[in-house]
PDB file with one MODEL, atoms N, CA, C and O in Angstrom:
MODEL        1
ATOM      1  N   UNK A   1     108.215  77.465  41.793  1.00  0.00           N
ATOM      2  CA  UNK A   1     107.940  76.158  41.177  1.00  0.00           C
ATOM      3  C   UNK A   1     107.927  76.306  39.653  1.00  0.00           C
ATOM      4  O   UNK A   1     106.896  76.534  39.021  1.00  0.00           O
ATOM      5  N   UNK A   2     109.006  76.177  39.165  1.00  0.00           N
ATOM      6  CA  UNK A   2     108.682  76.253  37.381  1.00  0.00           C
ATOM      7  C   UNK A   2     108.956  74.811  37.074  1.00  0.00           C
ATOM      8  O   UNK A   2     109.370  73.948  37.848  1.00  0.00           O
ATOM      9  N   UNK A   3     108.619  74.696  35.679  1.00  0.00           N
ATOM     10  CA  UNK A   3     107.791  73.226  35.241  1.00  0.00           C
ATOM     11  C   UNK A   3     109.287  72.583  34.692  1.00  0.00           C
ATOM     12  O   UNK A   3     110.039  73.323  34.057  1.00  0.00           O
ATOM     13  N   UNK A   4     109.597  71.438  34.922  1.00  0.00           N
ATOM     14  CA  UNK A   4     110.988  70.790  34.326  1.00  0.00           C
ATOM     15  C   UNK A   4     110.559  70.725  32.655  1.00  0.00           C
ATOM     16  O   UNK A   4     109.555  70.889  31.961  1.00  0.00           O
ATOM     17  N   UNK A   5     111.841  70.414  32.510  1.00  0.00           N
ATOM     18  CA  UNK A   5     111.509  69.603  31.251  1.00  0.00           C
ATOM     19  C   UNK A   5     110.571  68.565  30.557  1.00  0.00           C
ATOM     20  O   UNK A   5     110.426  68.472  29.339  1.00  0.00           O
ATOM     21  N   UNK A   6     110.165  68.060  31.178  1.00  0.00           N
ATOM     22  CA  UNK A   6     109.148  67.520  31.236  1.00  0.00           C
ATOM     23  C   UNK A   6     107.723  67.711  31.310  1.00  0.00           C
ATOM     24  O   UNK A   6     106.867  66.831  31.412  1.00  0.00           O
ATOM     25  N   UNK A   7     107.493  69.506  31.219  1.00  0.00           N
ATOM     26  CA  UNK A   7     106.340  69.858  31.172  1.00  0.00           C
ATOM     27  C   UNK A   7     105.647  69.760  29.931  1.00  0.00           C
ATOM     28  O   UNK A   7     106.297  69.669  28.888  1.00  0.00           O
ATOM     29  N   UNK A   8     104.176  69.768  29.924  1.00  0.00           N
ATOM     30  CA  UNK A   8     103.127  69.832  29.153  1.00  0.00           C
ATOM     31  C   UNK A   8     103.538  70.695  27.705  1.00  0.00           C
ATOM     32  O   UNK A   8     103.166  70.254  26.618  1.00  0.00           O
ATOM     33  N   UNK A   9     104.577  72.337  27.838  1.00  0.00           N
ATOM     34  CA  UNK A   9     104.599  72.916  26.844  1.00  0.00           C
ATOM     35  C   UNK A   9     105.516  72.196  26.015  1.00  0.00           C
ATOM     36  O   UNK A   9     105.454  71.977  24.805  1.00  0.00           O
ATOM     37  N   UNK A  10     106.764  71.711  27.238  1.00  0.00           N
ATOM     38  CA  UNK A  10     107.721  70.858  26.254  1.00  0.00           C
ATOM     39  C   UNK A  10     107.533  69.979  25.485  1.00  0.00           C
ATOM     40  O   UNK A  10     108.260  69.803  24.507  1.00  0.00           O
ATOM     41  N   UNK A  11     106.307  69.097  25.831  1.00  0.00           N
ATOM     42  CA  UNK A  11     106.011  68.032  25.159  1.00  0.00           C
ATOM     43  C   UNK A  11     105.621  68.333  23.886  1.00  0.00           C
ATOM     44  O   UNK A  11     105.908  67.629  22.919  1.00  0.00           O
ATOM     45  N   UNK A  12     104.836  69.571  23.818  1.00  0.00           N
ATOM     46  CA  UNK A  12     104.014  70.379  23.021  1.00  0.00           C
ATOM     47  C   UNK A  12     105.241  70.703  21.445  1.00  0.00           C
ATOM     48  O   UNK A  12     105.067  70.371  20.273  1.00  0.00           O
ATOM     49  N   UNK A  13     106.339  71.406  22.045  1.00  0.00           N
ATOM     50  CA  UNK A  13     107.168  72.160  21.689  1.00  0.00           C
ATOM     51  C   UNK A  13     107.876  70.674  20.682  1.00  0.00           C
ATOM     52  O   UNK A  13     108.244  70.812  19.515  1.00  0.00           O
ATOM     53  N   UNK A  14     107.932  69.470  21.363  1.00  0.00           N
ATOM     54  CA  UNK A  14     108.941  68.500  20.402  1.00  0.00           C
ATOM     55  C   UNK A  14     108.002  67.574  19.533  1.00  0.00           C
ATOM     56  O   UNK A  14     108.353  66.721  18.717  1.00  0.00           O
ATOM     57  N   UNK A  15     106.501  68.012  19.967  1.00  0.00           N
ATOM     58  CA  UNK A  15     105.178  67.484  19.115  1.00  0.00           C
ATOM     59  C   UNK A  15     105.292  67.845  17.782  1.00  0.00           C
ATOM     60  O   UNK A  15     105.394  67.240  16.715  1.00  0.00           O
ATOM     61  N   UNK A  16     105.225  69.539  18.310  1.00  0.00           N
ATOM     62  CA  UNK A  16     105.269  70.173  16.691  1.00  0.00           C
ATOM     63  C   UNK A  16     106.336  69.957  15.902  1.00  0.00           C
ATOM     64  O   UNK A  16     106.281  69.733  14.693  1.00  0.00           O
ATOM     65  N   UNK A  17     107.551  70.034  16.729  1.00  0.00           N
ATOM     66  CA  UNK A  17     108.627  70.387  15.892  1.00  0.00           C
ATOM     67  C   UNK A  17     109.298  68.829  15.224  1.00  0.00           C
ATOM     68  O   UNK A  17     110.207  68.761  14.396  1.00  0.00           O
ATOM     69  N   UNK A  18     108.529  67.614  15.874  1.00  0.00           N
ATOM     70  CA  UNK A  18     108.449  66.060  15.207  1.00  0.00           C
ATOM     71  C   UNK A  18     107.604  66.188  13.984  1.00  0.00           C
ATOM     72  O   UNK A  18     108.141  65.973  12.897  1.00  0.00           O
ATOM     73  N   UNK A  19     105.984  66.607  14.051  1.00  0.00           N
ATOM     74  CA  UNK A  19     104.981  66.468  13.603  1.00  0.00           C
ATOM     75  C   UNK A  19     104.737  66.810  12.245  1.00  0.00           C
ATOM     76  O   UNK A  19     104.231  66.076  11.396  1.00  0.00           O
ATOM     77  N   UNK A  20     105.232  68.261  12.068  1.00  0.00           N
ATOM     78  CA  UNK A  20     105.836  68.951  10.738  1.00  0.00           C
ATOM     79  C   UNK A  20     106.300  67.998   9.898  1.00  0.00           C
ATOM     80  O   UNK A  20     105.778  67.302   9.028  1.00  0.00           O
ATOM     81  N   UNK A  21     107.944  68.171  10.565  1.00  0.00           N
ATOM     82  CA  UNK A  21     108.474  67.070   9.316  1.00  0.00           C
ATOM     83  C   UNK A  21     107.792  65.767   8.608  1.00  0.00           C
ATOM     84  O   UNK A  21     107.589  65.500   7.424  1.00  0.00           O
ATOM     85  N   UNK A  22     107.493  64.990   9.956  1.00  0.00           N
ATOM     86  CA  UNK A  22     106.502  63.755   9.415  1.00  0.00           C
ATOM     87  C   UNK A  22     105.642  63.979   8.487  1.00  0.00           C
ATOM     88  O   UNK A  22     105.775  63.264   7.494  1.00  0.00           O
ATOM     89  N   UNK A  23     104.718  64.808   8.470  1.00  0.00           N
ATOM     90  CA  UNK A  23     103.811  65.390   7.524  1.00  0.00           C
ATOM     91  C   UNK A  23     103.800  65.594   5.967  1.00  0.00           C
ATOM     92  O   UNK A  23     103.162  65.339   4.945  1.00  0.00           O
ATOM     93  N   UNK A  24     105.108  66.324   6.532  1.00  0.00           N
ATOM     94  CA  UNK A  24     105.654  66.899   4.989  1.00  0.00           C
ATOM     95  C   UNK A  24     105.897  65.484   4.505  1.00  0.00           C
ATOM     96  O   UNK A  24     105.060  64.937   3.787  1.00  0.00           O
ATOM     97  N   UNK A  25     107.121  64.813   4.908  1.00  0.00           N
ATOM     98  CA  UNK A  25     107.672  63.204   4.874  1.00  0.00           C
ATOM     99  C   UNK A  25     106.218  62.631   4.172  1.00  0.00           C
ATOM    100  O   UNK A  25     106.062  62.472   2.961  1.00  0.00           O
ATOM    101  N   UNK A  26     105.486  62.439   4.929  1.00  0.00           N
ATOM    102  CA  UNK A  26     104.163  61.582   4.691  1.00  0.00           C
ATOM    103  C   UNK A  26     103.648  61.789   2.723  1.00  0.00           C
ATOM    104  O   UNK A  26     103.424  61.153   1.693  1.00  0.00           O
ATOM    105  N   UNK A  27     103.725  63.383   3.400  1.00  0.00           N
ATOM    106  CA  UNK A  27     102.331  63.926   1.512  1.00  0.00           C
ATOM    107  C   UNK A  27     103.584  63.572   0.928  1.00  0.00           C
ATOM    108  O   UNK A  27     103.326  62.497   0.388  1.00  0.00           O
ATOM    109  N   UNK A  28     105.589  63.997   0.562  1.00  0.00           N
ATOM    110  CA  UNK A  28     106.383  63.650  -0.405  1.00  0.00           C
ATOM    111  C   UNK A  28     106.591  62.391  -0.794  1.00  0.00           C
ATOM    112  O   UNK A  28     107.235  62.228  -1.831  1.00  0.00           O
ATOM    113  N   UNK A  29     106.122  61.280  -0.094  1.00  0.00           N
ATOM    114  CA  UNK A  29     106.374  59.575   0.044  1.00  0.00           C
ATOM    115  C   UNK A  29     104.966  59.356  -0.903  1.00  0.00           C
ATOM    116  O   UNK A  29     104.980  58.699  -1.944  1.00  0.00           O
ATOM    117  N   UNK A  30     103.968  59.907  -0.451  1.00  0.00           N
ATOM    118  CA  UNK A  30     102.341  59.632  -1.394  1.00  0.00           C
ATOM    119  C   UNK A  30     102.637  60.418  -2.767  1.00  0.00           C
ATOM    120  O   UNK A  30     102.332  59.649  -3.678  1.00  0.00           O
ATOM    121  N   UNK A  31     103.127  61.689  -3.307  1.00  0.00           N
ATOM    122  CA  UNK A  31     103.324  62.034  -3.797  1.00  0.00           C
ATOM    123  C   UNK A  31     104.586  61.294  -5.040  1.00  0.00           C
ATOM    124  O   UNK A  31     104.717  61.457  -6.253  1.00  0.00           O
ATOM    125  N   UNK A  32     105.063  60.772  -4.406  1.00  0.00           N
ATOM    126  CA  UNK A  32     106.649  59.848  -4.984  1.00  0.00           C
ATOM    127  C   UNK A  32     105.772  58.477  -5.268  1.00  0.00           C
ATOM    128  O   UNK A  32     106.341  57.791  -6.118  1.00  0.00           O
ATOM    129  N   UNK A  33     104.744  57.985  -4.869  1.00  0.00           N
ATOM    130  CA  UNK A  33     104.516  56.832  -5.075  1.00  0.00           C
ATOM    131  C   UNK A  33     102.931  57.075  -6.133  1.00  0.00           C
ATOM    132  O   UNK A  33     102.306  56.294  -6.850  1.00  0.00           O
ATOM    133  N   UNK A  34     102.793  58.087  -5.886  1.00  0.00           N
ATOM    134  CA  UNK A  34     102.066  58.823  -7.218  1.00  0.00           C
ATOM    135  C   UNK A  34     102.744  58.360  -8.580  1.00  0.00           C
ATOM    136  O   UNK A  34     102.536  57.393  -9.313  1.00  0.00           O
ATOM    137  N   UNK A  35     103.611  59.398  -8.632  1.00  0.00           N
ATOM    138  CA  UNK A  35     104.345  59.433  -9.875  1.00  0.00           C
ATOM    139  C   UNK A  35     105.043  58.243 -10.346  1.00  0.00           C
ATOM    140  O   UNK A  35     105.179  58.038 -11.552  1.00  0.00           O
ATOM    141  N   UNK A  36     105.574  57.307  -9.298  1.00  0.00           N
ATOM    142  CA  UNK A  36     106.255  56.083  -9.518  1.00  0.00           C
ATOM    143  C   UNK A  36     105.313  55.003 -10.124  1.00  0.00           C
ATOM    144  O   UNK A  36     105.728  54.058 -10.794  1.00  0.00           O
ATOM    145  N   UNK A  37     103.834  55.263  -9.787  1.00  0.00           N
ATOM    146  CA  UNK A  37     102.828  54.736 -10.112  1.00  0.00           C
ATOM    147  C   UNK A  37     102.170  54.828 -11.573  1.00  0.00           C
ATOM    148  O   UNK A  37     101.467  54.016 -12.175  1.00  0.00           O
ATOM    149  N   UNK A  38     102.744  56.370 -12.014  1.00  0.00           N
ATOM    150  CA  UNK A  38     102.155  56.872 -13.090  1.00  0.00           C
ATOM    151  C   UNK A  38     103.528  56.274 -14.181  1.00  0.00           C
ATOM    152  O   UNK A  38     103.323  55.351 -14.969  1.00  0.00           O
ATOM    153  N   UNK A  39     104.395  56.710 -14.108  1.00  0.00           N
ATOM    154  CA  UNK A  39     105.237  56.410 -14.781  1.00  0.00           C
ATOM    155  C   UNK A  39     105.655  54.494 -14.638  1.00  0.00           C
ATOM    156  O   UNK A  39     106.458  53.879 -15.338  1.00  0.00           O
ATOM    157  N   UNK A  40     104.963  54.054 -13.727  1.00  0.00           N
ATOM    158  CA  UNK A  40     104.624  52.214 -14.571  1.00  0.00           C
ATOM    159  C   UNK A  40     104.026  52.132 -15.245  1.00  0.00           C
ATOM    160  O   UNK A  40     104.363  51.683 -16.340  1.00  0.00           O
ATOM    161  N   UNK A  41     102.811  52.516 -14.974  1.00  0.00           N
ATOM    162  CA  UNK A  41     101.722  52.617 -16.178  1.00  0.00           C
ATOM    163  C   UNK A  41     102.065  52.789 -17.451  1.00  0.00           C
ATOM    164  O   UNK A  41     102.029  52.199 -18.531  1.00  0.00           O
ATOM    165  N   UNK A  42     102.540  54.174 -16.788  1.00  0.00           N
ATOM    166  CA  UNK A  42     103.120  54.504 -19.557  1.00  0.00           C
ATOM    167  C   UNK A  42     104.279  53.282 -19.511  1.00  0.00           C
ATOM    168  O   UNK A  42     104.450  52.404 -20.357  1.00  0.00           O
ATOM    169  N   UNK A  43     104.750  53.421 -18.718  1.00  0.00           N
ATOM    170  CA  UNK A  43     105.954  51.672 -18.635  1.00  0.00           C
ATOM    171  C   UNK A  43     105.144  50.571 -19.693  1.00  0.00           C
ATOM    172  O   UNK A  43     105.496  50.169 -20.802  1.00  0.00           O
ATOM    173  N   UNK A  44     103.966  50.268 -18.919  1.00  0.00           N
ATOM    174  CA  UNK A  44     103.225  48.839 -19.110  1.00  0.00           C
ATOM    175  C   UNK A  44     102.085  49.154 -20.261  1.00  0.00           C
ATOM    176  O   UNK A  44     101.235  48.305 -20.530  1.00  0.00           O
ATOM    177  N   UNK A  45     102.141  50.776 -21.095  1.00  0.00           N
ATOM    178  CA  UNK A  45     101.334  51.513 -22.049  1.00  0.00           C
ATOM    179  C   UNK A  45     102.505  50.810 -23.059  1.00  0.00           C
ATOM    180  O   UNK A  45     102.299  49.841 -23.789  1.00  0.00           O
ATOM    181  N   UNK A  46     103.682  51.486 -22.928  1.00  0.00           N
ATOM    182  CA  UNK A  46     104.486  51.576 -23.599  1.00  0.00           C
ATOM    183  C   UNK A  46     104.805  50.209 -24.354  1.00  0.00           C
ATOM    184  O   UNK A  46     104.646  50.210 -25.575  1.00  0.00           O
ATOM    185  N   UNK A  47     105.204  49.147 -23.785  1.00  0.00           N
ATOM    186  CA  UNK A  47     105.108  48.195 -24.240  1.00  0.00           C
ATOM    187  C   UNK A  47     104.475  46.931 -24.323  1.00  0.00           C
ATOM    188  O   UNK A  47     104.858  45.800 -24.621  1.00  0.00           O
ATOM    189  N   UNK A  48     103.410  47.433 -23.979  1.00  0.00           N
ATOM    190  CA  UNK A  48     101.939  46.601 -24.686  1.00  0.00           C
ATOM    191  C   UNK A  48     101.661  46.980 -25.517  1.00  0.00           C
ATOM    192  O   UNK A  48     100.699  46.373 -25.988  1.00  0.00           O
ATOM    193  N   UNK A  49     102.118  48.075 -26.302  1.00  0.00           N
ATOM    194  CA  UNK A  49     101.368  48.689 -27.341  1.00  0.00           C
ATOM    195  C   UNK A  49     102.492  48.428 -28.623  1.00  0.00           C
ATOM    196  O   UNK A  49     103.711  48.432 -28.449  1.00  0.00           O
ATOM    197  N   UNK A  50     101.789  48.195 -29.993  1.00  0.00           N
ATOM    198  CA  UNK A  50     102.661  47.548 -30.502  1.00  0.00           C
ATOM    199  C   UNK A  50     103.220  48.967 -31.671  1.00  0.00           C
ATOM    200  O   UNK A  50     102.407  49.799 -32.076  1.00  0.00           O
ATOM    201  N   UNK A  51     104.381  48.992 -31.973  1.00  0.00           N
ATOM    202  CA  UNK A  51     105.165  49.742 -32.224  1.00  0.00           C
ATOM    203  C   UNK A  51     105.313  49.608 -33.510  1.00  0.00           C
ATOM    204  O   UNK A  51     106.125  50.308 -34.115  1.00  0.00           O
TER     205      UNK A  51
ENDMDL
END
């Protein structure tokens, strides 16, 4: 009796190997919307401020 494809490790096995990427995906998207955030700011520094 061995376990189909459909066993518990497999599920396990396409968890991690989904889960990772997402992760990474996740912190580079917060990270990108960091900086996109920072660099409006000196944007809206920049020219409010009178020159």
């Amino acid at each position: 009796m061995r376990n189909g494809p459909s066993g518990p490790r497999h599920l396990r096995q396409i968890y991690h190997m989904y889960h990772m990427p997402l992760s990474i995906l996740s912190l580079l998207s917060i990270r990108l919307r960091h900086i996109k955030l920072r660099s409006h700011m000196k944007g809206l520094l920049t020219s409010t401020m009178p020159t």
